[in-house]
N, C-alpha and C positions, 0 to 999 in steps of 0.2 A: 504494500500500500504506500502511496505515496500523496502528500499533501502538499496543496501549492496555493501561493497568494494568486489575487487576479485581481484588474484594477479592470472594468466594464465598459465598452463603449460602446451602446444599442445606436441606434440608427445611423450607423456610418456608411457611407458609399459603397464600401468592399467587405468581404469578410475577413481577419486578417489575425496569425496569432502573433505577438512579438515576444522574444524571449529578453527579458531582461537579465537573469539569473539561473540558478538551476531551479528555483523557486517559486521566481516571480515572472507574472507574465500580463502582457496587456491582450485583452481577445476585446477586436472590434466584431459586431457583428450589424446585419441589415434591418435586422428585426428591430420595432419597436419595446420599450420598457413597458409593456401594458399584459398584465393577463399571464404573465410568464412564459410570455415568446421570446425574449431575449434571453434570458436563463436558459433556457430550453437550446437556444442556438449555440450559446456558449458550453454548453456540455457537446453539444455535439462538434462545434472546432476544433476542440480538447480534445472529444476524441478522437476525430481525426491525423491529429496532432502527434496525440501518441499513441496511434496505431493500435487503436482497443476500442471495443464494441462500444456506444453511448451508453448501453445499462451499468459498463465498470465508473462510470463519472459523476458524480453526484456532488450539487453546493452544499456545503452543511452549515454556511456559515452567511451573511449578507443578500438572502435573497432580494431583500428593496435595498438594497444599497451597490452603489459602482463597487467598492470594495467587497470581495470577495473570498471564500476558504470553500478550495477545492480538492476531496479526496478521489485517488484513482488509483483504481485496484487491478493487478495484472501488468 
């Protein structure tokens, strides 16, 4: 398992993940902050990211808020 910060950025032009750190990371994504379509997206960039299904990804921490605690298992 591994846990990572995330700093949120919903309605951006692109989808994009940036790595800052082995930790930290900025995920833009397209979706709007409404209804938890942007949570939703940003688990899925992540997964993408790191190459593991979206059910290993889950926020446990900041779902209203840009700041964010992401645990990913596998």
């Amino acid at each position: 398992m591994m846990r990572v910060f995330v700093r949120a950025k919903p309605g951006a032009k692109r989808r994009e993940v940036e790595t800052i750190d082995a930790t930290h990371y900025v995920v833009a994504v397209r979706e709007p902050a409404r209804e938890g379509k942007a949570n939703r997206a940003i688990e899925a960039a992540l997964a993408d990211h790191f190459g593991v299904p979206s059910s290993r990804v889950e926020i446990v921490s900041g779902h209203h808020g840009r700041i964010k605690i992401v645990e990913i298992v596998g």
